[in-house]
Backbone as a ProteinNet text record, in pm:
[ID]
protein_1_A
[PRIMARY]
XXXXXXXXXXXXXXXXXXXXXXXXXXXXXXXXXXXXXXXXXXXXXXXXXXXXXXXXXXXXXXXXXXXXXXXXXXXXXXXXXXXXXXXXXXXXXXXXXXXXXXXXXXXXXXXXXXXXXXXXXXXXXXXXXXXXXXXXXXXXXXXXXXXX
[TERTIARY]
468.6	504.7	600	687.1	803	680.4	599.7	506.6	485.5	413.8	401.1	488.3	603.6	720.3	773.7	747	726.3	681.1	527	420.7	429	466.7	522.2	614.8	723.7	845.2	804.3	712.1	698.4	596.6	527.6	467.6	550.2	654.9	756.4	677.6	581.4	587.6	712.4	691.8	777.9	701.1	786.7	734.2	773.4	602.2	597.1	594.3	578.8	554.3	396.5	322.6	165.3	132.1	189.3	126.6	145.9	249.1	250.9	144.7	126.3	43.2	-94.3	-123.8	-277.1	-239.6	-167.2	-193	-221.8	-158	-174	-286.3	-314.4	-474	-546	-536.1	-653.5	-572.5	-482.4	-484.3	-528.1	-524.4	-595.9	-735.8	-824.2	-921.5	-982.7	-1078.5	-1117.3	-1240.4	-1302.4	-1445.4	-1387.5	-1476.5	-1448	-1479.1	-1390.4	-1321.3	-1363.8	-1396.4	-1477.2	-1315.1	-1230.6	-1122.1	-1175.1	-1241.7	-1254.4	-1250	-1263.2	-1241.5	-1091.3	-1040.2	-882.5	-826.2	-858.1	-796.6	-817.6	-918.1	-958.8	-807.9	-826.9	-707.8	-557.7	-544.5	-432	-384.1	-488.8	-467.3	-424	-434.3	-419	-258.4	-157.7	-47.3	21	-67.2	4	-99.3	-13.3	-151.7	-155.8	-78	-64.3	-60.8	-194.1	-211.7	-368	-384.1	-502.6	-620.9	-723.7	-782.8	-736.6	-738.9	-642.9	-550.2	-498.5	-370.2	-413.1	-495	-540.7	-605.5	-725.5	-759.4	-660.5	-589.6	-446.4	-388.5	-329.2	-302.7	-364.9	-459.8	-627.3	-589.5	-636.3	-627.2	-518.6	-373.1	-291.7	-217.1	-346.1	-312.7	-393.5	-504.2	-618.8	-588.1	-510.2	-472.1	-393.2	-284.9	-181.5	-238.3	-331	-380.5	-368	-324.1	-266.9	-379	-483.7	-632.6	-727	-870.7	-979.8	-1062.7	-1072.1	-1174.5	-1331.3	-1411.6	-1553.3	-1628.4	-1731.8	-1877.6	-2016.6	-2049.9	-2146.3	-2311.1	-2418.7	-2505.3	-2564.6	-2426.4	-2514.7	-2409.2	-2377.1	-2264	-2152	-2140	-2013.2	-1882	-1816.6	-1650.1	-1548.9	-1568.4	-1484.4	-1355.8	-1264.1	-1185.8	-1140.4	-1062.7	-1011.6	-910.7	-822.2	-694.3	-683.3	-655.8	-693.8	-559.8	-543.2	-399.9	-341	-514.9	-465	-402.1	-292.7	-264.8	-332.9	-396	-482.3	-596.1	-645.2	-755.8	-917.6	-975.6	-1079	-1185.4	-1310.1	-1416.1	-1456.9	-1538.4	-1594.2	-1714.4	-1744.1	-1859.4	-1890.8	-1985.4	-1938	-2103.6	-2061.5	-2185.6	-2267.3	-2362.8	-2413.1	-2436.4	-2432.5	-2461.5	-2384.7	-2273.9	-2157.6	-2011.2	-2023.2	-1922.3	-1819.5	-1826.1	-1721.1	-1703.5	-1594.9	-1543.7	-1517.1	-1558.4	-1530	-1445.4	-1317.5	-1304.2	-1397.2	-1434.3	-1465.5	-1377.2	-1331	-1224	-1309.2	-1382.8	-1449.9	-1490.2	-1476.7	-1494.2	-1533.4	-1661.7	-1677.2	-1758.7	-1674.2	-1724.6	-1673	-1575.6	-1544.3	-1656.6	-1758.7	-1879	-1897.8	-1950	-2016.9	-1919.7	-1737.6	-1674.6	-1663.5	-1690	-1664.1	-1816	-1927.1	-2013	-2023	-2005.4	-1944.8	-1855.2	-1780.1	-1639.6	-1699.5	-1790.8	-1822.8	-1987.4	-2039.7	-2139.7	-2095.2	-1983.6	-1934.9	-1848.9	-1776.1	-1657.6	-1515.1	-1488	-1415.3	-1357.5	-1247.9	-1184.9	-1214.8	-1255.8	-1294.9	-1121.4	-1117.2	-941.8	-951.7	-1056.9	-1057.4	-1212.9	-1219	-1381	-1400.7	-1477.3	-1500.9	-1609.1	-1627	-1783.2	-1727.9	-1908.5	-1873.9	-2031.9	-2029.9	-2161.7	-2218	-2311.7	-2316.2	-2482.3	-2453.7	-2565.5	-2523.5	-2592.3	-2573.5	-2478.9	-2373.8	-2334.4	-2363.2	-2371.9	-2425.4	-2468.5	-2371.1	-2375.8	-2454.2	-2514.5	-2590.1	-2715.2	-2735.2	-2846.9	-2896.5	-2826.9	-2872.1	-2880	-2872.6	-2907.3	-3063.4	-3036.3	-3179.8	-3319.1	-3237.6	-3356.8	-3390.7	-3301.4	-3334.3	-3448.2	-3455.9	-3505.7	-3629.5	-3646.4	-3821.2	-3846.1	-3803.4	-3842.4	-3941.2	-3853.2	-3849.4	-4014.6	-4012.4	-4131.9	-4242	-4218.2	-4375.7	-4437.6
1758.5	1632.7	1553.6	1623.6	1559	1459.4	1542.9	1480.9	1329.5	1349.2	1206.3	1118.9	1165.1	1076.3	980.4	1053.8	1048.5	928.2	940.5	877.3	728.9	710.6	582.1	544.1	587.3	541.8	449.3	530.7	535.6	361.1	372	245.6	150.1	176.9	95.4	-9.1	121.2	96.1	187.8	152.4	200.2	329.1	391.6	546.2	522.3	564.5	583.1	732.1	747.9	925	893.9	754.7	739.1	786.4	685	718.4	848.9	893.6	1042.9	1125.2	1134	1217.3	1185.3	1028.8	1011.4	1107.3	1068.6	1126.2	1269.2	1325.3	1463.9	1506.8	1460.6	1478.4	1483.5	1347.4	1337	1423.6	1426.4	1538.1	1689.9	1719.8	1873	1898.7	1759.2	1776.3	1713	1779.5	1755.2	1700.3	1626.1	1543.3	1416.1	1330.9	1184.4	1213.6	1082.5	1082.6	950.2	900.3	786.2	767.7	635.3	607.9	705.3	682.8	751.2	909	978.2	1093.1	1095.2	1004.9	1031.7	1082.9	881.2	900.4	983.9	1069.7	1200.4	1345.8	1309	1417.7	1350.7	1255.7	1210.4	1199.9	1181.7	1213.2	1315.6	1446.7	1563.2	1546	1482.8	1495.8	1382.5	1286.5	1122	1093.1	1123.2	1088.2	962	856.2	719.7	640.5	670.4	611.4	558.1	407.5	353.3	335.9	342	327.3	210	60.8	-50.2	-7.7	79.6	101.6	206.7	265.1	394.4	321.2	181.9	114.5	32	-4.4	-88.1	-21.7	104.9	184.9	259	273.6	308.5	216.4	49.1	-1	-66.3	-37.9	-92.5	48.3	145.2	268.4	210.5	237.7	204	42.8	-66.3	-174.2	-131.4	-54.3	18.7	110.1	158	265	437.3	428.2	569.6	626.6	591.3	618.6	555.9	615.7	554.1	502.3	399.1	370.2	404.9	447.5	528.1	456	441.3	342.9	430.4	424.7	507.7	504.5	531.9	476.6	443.9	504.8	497.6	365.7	304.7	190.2	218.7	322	365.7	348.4	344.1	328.9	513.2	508.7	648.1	624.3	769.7	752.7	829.8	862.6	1026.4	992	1081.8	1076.3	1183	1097.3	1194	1181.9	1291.9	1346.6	1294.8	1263.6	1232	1083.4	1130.8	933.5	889	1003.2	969.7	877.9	812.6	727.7	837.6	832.4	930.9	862.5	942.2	891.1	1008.2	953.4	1046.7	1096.7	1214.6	1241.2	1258.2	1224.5	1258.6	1284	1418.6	1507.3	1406.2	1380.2	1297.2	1408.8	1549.9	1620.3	1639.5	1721.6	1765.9	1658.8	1536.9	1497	1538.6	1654.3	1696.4	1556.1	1590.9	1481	1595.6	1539.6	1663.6	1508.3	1526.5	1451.6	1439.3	1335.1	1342.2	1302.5	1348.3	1324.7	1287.2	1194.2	1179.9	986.7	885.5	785.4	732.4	657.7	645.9	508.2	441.2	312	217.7	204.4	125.3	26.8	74.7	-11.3	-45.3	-50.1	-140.6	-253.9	-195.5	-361	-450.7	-357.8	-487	-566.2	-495.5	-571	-707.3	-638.1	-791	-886.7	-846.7	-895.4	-1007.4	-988	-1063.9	-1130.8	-1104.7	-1186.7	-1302.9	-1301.2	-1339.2	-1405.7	-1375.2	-1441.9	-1439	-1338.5	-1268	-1175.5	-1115.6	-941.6	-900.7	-738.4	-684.5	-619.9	-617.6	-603.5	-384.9	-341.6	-223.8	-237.2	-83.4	-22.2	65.4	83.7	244.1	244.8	410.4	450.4	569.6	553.4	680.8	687.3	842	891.9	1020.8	961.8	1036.6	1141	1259.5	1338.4	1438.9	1577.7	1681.2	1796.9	1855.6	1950.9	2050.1	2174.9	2294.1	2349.1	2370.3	2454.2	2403.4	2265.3	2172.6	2159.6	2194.5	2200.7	2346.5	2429.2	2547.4	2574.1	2532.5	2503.2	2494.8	2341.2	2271.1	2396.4	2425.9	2444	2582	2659.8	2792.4	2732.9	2641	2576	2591.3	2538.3	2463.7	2612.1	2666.1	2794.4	2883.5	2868.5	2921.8	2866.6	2730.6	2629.9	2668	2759.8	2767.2	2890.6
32.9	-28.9	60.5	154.3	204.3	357.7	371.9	494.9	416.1	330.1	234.1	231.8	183.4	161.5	304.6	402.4	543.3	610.5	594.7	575.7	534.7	428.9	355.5	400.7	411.7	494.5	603.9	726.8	831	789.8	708.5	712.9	648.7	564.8	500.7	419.7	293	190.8	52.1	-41	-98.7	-115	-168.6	-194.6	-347.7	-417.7	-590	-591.6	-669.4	-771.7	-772.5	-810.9	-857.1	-638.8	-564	-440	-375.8	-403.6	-317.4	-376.3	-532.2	-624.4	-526.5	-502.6	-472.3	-313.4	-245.7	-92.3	-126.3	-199.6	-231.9	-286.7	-351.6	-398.5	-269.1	-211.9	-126.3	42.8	26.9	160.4	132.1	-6.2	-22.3	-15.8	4.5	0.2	181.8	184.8	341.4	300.7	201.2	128.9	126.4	107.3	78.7	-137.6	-158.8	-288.6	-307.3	-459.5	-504.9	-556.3	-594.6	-669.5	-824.6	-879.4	-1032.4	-1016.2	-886.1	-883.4	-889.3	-804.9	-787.4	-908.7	-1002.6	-1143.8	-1182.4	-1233.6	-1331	-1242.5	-1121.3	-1081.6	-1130.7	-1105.5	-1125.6	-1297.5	-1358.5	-1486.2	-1568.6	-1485.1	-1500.3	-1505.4	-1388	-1378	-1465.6	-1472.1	-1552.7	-1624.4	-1722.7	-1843.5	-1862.8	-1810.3	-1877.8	-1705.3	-1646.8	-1505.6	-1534.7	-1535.2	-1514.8	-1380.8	-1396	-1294.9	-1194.8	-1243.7	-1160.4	-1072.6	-1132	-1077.2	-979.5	-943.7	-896.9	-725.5	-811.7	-697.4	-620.6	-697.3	-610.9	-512.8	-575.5	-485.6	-375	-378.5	-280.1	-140.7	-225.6	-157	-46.3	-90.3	10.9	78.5	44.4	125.5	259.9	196.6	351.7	407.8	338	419.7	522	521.2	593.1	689.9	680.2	741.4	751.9	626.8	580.4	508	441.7	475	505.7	512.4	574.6	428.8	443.5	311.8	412.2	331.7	420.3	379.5	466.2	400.1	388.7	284.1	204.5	199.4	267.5	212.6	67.8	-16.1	-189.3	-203.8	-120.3	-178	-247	-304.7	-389.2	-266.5	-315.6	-255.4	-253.4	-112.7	-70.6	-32.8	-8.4	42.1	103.6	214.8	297.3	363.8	352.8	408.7	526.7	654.8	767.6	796.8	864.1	911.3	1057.2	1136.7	1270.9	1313.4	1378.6	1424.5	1548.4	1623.5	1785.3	1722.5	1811.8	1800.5	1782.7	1684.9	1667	1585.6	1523.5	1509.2	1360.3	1241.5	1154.3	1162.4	1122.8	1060.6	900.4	871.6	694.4	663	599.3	526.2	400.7	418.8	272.3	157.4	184.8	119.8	38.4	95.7	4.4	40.9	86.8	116.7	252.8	289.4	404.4	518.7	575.9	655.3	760.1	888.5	1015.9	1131.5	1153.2	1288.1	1420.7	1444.5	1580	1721.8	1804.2	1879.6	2006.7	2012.7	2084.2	2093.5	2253.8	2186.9	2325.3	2372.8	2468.9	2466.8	2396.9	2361.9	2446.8	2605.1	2654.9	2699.3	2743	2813.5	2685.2	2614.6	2505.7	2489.5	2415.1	2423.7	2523.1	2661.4	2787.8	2730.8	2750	2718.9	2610.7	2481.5	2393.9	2405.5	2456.8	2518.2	2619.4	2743.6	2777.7	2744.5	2676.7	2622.1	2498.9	2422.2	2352.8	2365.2	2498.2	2507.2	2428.9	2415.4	2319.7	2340.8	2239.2	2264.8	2145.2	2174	2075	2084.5	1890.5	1911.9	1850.1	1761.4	1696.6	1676.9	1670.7	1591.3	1536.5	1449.9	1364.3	1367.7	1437.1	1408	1325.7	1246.7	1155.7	1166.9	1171.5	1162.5	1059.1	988.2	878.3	912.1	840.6	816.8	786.2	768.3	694.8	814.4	737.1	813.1	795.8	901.6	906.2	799.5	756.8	609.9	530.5	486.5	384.1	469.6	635.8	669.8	655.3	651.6	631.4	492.5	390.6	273.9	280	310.2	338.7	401.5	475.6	573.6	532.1	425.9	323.4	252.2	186.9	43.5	106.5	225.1	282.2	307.5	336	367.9	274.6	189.4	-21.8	-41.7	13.8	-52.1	26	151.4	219.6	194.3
[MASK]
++++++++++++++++++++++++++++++++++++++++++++++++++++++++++++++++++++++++++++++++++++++++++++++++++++++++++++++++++++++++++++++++++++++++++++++++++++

């Protein structure tokens, strides 16, 4: 909790009891988190915490950058709280949700490229790359097995 408290400081927001609860939630978990999952955890500890208040707080987490809001192919709204401050990259399981860092980023040629076709600076980027991890392909690839 004191890492949290930390955390906030360090971005010089205020530190609530509702935001540390959410970081905590979502740092015990290494999956991406829909806001209504949060609430249902957070409810457990504050019984008198609304969803609004759940997305408010969501959101001027990931404005700050203290998490990643994730983009989904089902459109739903994620969320993950990554620990690293280095510049890095996601993977995210469509299966079971897992989030794996990628520490890996070799995107300089591409921004020079836009940069000069455009005439412009590229100022930040996020890649995130989604598909099944090991474990949910080896799932998978039990099942087809089962089926032949």
């Amino acid at each position: 909790m004191h890492e949290h408290f930390m955390i906030l400081k360090r971005h010089n927001l205020k530190v609530t009891p509702k935001r540390l609860a959410i970081l905590e939630i979502l740092s015990t978990n290494q999956c991406l988190m829909t806001p209504e999952v949060v609430w249902k955890n957070l409810k457990v500890k504050m019984k008198k915490i609304g969803l609004p208040t759940v997305y408010r707080n969501l959101e001027e987490l990931s404005k700050n950058g203290i998490i990643s809001k994730v983009f989904h192919p089902d459109r739903k709204l994620y969320y993950y709280f990554c620990k690293s401050l280095q510049h890095h990259h996601h993977f995210v399981c469509l299966s079971c949700q897992r989030v794996e860092e990628i520490n890996f980023c070799n995107i300089e040629e591409i921004q020079r490229s836009i940069e000069d076709k455009l005439n412009s600076k590229v100022l930040s980027h996020i890649i995130q790359l989604n598909g099944l991890c090991s474990n949910c392909l080896a799932k998978k690839s039990e099942r087809s097995l089962k089926d032949l």
